[in-house]
TORKETI-69467 format. One record per atom (N, C-alpha, C, O): residue in one letter; x, y, z. Coordinates in steps of 0.02 Angstrom, whole numbers, plus 50000, padded with zeros to 5 digits. Example, Ala and Ser with C-alpha at 12.3 -4.5 7.8 and 13.67 -1.06 7.14 Angstrom:
2
a506604971650390a506154977550390a506604983550390a507124983450423s506424988850354s506844994750357s506455000250394s506705005750402
***
This chain:
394
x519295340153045x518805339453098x518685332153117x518145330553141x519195327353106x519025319353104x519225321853186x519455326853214x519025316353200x519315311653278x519755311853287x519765308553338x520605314153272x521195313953271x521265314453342x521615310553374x520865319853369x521255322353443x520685321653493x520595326553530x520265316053499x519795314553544x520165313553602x520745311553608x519455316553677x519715316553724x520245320053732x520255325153698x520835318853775x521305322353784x521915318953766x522435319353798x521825315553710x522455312953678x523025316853659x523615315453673x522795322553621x523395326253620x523565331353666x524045335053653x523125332553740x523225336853759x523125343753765x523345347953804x522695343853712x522755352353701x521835352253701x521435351653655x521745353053781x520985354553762x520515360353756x519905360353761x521025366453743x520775369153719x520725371653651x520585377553639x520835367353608x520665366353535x520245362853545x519795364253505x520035356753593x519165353553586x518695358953595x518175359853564x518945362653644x518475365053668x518125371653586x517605373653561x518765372353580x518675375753501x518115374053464x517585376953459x518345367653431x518095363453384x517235361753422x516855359953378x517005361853469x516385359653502x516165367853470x515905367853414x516235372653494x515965379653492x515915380953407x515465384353382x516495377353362x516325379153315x515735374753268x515545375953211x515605371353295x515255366253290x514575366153283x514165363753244x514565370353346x513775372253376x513635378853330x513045380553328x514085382853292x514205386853243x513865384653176x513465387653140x514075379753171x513815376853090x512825375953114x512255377253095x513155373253161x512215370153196x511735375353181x511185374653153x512075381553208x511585387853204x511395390853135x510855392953114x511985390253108x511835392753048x511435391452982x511275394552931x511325382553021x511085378552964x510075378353004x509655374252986x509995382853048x509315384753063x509055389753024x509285390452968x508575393753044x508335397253013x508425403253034x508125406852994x508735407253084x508865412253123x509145417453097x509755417053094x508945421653080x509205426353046x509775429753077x509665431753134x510475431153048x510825436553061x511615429053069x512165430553093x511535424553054x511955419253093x512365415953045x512795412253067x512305416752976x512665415652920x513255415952930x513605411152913x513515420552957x514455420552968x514575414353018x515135411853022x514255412953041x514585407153098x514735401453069x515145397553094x514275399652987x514535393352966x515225395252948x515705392952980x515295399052901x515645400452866x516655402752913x517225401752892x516375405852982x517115404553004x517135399553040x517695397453054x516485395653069x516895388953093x517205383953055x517545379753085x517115383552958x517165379252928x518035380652922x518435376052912x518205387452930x518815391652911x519265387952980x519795384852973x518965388853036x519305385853084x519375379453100x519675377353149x519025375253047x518965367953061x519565364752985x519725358852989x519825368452930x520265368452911x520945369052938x521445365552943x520785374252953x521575377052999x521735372253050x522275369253057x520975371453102x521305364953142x521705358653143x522115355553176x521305358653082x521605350353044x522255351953046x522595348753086x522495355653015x523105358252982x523545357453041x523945352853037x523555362253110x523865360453159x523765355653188x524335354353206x523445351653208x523195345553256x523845339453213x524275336053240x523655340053137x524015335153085x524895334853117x525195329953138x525185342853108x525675342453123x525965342553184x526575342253191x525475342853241x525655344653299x525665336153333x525965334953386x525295330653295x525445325553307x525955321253268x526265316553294x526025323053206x526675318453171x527185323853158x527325323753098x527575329353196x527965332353168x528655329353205x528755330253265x529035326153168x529615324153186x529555315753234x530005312653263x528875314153225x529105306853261x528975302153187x528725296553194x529105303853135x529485300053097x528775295653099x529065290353110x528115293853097x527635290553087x527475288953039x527095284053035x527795293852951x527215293252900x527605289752858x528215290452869x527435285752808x527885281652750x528005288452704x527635293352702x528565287552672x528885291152617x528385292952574x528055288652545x528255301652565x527735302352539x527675300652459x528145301752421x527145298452440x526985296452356x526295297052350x525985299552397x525935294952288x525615297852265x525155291352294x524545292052296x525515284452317x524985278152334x525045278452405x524535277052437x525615280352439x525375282852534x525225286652537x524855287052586x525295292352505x524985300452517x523885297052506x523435300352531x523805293652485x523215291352472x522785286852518x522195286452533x523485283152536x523355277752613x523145283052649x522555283552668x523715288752666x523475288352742x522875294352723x522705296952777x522555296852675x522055301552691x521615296252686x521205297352730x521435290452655x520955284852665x520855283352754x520335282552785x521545283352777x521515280252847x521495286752901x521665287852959x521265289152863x521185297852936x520515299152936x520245301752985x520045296952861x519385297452870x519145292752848x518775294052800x519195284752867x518785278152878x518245278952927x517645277952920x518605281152980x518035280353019x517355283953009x516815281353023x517455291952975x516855295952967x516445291952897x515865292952879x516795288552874x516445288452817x516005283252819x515555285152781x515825276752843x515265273452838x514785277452878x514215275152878x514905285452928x514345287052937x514115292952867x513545294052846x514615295152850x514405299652776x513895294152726x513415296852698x513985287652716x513705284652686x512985285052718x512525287652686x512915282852772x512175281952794x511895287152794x511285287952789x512135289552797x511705298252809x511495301052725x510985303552704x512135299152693x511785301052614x511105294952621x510555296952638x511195289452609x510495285752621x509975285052661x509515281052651x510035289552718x509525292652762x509095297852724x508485297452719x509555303852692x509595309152665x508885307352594x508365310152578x509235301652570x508665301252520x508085296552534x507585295952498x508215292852597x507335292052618x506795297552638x506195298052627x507225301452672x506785308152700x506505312152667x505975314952683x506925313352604x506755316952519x506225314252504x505815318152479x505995306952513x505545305552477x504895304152501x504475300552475x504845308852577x504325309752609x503945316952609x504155322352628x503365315352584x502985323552577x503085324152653x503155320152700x503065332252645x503175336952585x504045337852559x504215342552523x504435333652579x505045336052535x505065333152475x504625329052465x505575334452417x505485330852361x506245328252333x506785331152341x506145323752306x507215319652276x506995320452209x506605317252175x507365326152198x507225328252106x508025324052088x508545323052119x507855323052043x508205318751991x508975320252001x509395315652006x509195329852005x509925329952003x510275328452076x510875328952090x509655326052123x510085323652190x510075316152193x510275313552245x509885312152142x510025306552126x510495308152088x510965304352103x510665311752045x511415310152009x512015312552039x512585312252016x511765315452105x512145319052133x512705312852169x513305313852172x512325305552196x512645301452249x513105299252232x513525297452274x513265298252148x513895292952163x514515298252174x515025295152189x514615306152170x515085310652170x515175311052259x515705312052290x514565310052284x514815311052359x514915305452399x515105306152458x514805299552371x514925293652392x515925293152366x516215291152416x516215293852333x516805295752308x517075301052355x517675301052368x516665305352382x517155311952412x517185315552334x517785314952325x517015317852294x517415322752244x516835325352215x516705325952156x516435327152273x515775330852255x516185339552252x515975343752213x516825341152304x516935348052267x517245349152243x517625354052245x517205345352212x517925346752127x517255346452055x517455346751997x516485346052070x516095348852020x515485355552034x514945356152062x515895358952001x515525365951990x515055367651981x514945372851950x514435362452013x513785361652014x513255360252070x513175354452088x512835366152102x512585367952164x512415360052176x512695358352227x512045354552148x511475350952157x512125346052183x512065343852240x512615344452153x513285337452148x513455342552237x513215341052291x513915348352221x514435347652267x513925349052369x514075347252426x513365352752342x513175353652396x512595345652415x512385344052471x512475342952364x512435335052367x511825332052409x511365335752425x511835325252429x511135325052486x511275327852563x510905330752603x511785326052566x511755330552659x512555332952642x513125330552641x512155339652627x512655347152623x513155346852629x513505347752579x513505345552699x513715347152738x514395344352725x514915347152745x514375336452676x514935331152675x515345333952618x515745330352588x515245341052599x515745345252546x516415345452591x516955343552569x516365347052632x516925348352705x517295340752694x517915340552694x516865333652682x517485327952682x517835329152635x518445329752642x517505329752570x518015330152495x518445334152508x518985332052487x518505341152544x519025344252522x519565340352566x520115338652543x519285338552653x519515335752692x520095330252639x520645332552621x519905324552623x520085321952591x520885324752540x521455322452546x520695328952504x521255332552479x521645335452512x522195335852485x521595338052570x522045341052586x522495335652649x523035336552676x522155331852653x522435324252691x522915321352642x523395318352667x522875321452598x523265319852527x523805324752537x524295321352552x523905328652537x524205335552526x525005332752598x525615332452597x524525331652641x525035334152711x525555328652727x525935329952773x525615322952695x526335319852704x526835325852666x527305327752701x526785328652602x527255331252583x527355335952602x527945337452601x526855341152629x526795348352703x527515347852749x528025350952762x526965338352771x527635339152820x528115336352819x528335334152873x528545335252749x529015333652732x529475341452742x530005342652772x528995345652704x529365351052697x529615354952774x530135358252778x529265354152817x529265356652862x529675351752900x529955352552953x529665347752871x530145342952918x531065342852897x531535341052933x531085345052836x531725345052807x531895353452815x532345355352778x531605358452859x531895364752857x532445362852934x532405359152983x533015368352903x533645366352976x533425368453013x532985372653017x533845364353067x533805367553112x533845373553177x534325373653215x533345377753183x533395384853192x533295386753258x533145382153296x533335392653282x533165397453350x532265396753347x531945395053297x532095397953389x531405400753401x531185406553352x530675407753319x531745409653361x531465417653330x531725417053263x531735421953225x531985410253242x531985410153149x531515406253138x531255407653084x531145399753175x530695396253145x530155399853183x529705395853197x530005406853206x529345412653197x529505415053134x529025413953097x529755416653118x529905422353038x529795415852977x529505417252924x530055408852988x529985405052939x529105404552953x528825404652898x528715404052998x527985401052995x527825406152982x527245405552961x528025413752980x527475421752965x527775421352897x527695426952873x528055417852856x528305417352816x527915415052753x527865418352701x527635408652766x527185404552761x526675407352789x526295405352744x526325410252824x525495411852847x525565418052770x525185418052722x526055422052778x526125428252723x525835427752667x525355430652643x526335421952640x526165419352577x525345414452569x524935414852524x525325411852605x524595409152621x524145412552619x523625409652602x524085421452636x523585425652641x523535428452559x523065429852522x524175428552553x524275433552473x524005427252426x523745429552376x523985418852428x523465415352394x522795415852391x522435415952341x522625416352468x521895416752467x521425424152437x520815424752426x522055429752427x521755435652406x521835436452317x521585441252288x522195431152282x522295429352220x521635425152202x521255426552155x521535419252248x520855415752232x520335420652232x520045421252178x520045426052303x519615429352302x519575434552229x519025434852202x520005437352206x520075441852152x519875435952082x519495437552037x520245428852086x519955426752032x519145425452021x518775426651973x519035422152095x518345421852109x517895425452041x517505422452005x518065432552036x517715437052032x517755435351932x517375437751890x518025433151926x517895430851844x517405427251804x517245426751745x517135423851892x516675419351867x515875420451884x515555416851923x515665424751857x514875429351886x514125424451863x513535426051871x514395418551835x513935416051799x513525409451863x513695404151890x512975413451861x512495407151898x512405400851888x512215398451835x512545397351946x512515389151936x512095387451981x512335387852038x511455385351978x510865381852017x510955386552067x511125383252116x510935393052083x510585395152131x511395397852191x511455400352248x511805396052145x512445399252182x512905404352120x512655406452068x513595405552144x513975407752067x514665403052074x514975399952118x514715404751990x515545400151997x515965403252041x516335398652059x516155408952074x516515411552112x516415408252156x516825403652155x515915407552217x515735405952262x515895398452267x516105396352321x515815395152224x515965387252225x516995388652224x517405386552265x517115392152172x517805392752165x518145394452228x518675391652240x517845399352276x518055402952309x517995398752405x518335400452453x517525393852404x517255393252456x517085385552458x516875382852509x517235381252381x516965376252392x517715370852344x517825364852341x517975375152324x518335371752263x519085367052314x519435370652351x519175362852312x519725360452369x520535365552375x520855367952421x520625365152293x521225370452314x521285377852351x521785380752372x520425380152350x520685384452384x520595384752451x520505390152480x520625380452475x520615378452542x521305376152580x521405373652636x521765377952525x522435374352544x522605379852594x522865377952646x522465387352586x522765393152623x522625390352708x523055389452752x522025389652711x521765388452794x522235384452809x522695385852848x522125377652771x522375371152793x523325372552824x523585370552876x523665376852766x524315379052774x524335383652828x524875383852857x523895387352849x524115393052885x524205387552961x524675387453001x523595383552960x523475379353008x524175374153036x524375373053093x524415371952975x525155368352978x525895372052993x526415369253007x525775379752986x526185383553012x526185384453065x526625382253103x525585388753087x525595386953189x525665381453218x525825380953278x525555376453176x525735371353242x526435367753214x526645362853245x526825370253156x527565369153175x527885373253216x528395371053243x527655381053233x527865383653276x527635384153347x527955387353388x527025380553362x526855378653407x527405372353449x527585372353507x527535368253404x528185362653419x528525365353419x528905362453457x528825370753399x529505371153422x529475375353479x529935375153520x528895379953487x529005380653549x528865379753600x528875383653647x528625371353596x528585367453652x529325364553660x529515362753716x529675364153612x530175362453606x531035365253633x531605363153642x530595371453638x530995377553678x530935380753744x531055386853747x530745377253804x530335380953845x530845387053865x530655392153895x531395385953848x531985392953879x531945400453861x532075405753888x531665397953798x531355403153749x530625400853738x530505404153687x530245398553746x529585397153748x529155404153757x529355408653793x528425404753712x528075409553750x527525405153802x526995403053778x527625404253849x527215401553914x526895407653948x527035409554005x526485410153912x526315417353931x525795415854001x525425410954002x525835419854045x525735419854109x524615422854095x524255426254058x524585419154146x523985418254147x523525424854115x523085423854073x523655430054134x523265437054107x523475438054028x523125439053978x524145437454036x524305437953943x523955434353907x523795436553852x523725428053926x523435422453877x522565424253889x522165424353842x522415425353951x521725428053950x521645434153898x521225434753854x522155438253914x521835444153854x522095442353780x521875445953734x522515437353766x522525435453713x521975430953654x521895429853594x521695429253725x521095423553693x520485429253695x520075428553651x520375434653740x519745438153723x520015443453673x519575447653665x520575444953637x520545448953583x520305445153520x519835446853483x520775438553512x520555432953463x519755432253460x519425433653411x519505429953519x518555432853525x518215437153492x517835436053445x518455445753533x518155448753492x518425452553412x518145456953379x519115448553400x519055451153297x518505446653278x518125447853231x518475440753321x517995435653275x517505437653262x517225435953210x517195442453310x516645445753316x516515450253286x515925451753275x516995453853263x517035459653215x516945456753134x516645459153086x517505447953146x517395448953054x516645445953047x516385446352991x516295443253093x515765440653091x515305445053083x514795443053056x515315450253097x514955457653093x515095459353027x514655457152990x515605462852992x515935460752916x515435457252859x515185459652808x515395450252892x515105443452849x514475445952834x514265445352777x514115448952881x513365450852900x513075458752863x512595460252827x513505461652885x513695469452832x513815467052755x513375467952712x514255464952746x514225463252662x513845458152631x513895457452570x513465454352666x512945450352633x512285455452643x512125456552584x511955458052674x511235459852696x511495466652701x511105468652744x511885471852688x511975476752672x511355479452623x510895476252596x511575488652621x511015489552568x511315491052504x511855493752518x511255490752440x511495489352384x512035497152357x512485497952316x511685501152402x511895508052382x512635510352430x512835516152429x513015504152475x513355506552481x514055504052458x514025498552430x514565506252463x514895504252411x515335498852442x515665495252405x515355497952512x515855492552541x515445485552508x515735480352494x514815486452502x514425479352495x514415479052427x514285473752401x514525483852395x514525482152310x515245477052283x515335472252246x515795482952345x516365476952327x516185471652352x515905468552307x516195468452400x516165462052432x515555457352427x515625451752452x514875459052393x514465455352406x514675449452347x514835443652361x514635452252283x514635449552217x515445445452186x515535440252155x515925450552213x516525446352193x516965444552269x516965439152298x517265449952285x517355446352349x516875445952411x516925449752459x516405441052406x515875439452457x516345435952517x516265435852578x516845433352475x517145430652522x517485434952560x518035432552576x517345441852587x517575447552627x517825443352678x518385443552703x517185438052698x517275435252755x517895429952760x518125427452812x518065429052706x518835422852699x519515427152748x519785425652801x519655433652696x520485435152747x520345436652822x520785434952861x519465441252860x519615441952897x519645436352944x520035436352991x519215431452932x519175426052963x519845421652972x520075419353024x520055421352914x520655414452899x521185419552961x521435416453008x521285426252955x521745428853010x521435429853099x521755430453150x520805429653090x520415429153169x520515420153196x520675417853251x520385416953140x520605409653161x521055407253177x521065403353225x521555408753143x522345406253168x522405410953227x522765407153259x522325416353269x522165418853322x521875414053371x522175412253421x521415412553359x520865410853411x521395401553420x521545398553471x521545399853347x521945391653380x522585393653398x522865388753424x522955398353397x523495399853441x523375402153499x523835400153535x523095404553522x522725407153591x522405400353643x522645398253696x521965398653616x521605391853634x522055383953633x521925378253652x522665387453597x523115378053625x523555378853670x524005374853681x523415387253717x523955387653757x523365384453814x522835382653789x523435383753874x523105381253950x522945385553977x522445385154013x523225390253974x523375395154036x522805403554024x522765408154065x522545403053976x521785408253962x521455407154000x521405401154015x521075412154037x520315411154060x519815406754045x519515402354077x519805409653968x519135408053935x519195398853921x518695395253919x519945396153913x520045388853901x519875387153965x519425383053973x520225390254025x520085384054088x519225386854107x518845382854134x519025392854093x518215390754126x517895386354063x517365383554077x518095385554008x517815381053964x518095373253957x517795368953925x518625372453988x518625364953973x518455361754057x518735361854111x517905359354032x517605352654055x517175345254048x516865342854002x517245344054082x516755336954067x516505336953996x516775334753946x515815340254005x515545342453949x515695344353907x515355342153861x516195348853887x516225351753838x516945346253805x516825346053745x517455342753815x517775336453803x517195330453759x517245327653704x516735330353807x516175324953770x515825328653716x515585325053672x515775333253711x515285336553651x515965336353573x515945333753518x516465340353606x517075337553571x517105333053543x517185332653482x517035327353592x517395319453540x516725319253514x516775316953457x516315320253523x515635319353453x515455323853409x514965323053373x515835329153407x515805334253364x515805332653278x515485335253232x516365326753278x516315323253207x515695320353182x515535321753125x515385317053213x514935314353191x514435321053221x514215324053172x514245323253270x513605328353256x513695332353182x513225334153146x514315333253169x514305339353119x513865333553028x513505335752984x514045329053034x513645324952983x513055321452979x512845318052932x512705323153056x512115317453077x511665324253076x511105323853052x511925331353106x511525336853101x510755337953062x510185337653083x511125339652975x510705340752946x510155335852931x509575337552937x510335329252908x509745322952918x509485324052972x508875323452966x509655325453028x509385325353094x508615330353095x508055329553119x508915334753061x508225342253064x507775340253003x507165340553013x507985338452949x507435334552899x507055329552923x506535327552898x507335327352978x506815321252974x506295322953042x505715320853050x506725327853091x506305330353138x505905334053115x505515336153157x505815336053059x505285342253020x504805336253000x504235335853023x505065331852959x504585326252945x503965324352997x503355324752989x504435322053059x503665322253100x503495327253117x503275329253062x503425330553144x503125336453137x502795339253110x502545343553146x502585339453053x502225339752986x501735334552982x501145335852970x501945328652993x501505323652991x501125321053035x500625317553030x501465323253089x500815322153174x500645328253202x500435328753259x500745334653154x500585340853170x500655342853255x500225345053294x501155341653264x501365340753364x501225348153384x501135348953444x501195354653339x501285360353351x501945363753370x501895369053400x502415361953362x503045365253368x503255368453307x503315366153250x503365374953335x503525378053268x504645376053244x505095376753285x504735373753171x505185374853158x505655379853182x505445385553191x506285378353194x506635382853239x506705387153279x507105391653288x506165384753307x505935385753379x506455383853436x506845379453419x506525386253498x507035383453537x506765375053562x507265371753577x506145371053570x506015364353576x506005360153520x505985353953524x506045363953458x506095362153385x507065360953385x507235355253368x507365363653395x508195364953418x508325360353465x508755356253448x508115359653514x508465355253580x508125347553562x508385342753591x507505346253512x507405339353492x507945337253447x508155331453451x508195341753401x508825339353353x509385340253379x509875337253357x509455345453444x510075341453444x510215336253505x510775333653510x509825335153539x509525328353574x509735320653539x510015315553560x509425322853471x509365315853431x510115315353380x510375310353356x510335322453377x511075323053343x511675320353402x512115316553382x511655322053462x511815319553493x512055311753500x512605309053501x511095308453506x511075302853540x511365296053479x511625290553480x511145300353437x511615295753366x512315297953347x512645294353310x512475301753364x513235301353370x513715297053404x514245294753380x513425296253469x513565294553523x513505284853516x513875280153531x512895285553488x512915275953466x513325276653413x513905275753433x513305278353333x513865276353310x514665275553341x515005270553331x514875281253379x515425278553426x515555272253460x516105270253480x514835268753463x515015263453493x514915257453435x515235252253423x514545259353415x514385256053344x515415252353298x515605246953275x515695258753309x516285256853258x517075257153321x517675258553313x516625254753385x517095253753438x517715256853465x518255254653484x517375264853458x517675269053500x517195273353535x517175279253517x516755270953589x516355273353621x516595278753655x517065278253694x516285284253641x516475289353706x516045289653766x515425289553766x516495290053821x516015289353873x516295294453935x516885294953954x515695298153961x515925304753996x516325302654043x516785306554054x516335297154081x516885294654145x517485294754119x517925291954150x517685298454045x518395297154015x518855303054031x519465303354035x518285308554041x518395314254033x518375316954102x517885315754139x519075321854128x519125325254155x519295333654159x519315336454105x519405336854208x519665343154191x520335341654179x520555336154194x520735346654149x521285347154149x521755352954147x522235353954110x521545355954185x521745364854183x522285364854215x522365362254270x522885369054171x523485371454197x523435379354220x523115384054196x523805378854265x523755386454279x524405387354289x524665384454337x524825391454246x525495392654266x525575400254272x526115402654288
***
């Protein structure tokens, strides 16, 4: 979810336009609104996967990365998230001024929590208070981090397979998504070994949802579509350049499974105890919501990096490009953002009730407007005169 593909650098805006929607996903979920829990949980699924393609869809075959090792494989995930990270820093130190304003409180294990998330390797410990940390949310860099580590040698591999037809490097990437699904349904089953409560979560759930390796499935499935995405940009003779209605109904089926597994997410959490789909899925595989999602996601970013959908050209514009390139930083300025807007509030008693819709449009006003200065702050200002439409219609 870094900055990789701000603006229309790589072209493909309808993966911004993605990444903005999923965005505003986490936003919701992290309110108080009942019924909205699945939205963190598959935008975080789709903000893996993205990475995953965006990574390879910009260095696959132009030969950019040093010979992978264990000291460049380290460079370059240092140098893919520099920029987010002096704002991860401030925000953990925002995070614990705000704590220490009644009525919130900084109990002791979110002081021992900083130096693990100041490191990034807050989710590699199996402990609610460390990995979910002072502002939540920066669990997403650590794994980030690892799996940035991971992808010189990804795309080594992917870079050393021969050279093939279209219709052998499809069977080599369903090949790889295959095996990627049959991991993530090995993690979910192990998940289930670990029933023992940790501050208010279970080891499954951290294992299953927070632990970095198992996050490699998204990240891979994500690096598969977009080697086959290159090649079949690479092929237009054989290309699928699917004609305007194919890609429209391709992008509103991708829509509504999302909608279905999101329905799923909602059924097996808040279900009633007596029935038996929620007995399986709440407790061991809770993560119900992982396969259908991780397969509605790679949908929705194969659909959405073609041009030629409906739903991409009435969605990419102006706006939604600029909400894009600040999407990195809203997604980490967010939660400080609503702590501290609760703060006043509480304290000049203004009468706005918490998550309220003027309680909502002040945070994300101010999530916004600090996003938007740090951009300029670390001199890559985004600025809406950058942004245009760019709709293909073929």
């Amino acid at each position: 979810m870094t900055n990789d593909c701000s603006g229309h650098r790589c072209q493909l805006p309808g993966l911004q336009v993605l990444r903005a929607v999923a965005c505003a996903g986490v936003f919701l979920t992290h309110t108080l609104i009942d019924g909205l829990d699945a939205l963190g949980s598959s935008a975080v699924t789709i903000f893996f996967m993205l990475s995953g393609f965006v990574l390879v869809y910009q260095y696959l075959g132009k030969h950019r990365l040093a010979e992978p090792s264990l000291v460049a494989n380290v460079r370059f995930a240092v140098h893919k998230l520099w920029r987010l990270y002096p704002l991860h820093v401030a925000m953990i130190c925002l995070m614990v001024v705000i704590m220490r304003i009644p009525p919130n409180q900084l109990h002791p294990e979110d002081i021992a929590a900083i130096p693990a998330s100041m490191l990034l390797v807050q989710s590699w410990v199996p402990v609610r208070s460390t990995f979910w940390g002072t502002n939540s949310v920066s669990w997403f860099l650590s794994d980030l981090l690892f799996l940035y580590f991971l992808f010189p040698w990804i795309l080594r591999g992917f870079e050393r397979l021969p050279e093939l037809s279209l219709r052998q490097a499809r069977r080599r990437a369903m090949a790889v998504i295959t095996v990627m699904l049959a991991v993530e349904v090995i993690f979910g089953l192990l998940s289930t070994c670990f029933p023992h409560p940790v501050g208010g979560e279970t080891l499954g759930f951290w294992f299953m949802y927070i632990f970095p390796p198992a996050r490699i499935p998204d990240f891979m499935i994500g690096c598969a579509l977009g080697y086959l995405f290159v090649r079949t940009q690479e092929s237009p003779h054989e290309s699928v350049r699917d004609g305007y209605m194919q890609s429209s109904m391709m992008q509103l089926f991708a829509v509504v499974l999302m909608m279905l597994a999101n329905l799923l997410f909602e059924i097996a959490h808040h279900g009633k105890d007596d029935w038996v789909g929620y007995r399986i899925m709440h407790d061991g595989v809770w993560y119900s919501e992982l396969l259908p999602f991780t397969m509605t996601a790679g949908l929705l970013i194969w659909s959405f990096a073609h041009t030629q959908g409906a739903m991409t050209q009435m969605l990419d514009s102006r706006m939604m490009m600029f909400l894009a390139a600040l999407s990195p930083y809203f997604y980490l300025i967010h939660r400080p953002a609503m702590l501290a807007v609760q703060v006043v509030i509480a304290k000049f008693d203004v009468g706005i009730l918490i998550d309220s819709v003027p309680y909502m449009a002040i945070v994300i006003a101010v999530s916004l407007a600090l996003s938007w200065l740090y951009s300029v702050i670390i001199g890559r200002p985004v600025r809406w005169q950058s942004f245009g439409s760019v709709n293909i219609r073929r």
